[in-house]
N, C-alpha and C positions, 0 to 999 in steps of 0.2 A: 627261402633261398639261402643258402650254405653259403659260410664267408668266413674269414680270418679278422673280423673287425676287431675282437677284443685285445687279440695277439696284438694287431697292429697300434689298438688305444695304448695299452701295457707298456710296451717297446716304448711311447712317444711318451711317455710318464704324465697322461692322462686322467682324470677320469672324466667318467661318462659324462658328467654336467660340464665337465672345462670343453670336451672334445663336443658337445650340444654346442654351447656358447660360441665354439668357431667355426660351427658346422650352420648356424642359424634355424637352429631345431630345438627340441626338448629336449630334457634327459631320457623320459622316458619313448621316443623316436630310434634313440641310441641304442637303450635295452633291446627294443624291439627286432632293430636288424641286427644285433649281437645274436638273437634268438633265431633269426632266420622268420621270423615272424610278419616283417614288412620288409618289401619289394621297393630300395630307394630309387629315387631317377635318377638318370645319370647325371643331373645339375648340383644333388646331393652327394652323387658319390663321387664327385668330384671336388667337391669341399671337404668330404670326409678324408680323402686321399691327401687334399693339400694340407691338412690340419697335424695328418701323422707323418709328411715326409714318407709315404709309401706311392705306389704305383695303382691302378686299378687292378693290373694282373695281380698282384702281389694279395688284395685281401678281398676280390670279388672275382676272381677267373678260377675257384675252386677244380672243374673237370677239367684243367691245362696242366697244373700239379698232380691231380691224380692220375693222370695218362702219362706221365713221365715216372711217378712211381711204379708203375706199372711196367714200362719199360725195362727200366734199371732191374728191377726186382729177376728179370726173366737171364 
């Protein structure tokens, strides 16, 4: 699953083990969907969203930005 999580850990002056520890996950849970490698629930991506001050759109609704670049581009 494609995601903006890193951008959004970054932006929130994070890292991975601080953004685990508010997320109530592992560091390596964090890696994982940074990688696109796990599919979190939305009870997790809902603490990961409140942990960076972002949105769900913002660093899991990847196809809703690229349909708007897409857009603009034309």
């Amino acid at each position: 699953m494609m995601n903006d999580l890193k951008i959004a850990r970054v932006e929130a002056g994070l890292t991975q083990q601080q953004l685990a520890e508010k997320s109530g996950v592992t560091r390596q849970t964090i890696s994982l969907i940074e990688k696109g490698k796990y599919n979190p629930t939305l009870k997790l991506c809902l603490a990961i969203c409140h942990a960076t001050g972002k949105t769900l759109d913002d660093i899991f609704w990847i196809e809703k930005r690229q349909n708007k670049n897409e857009t603009s581009d034309r």
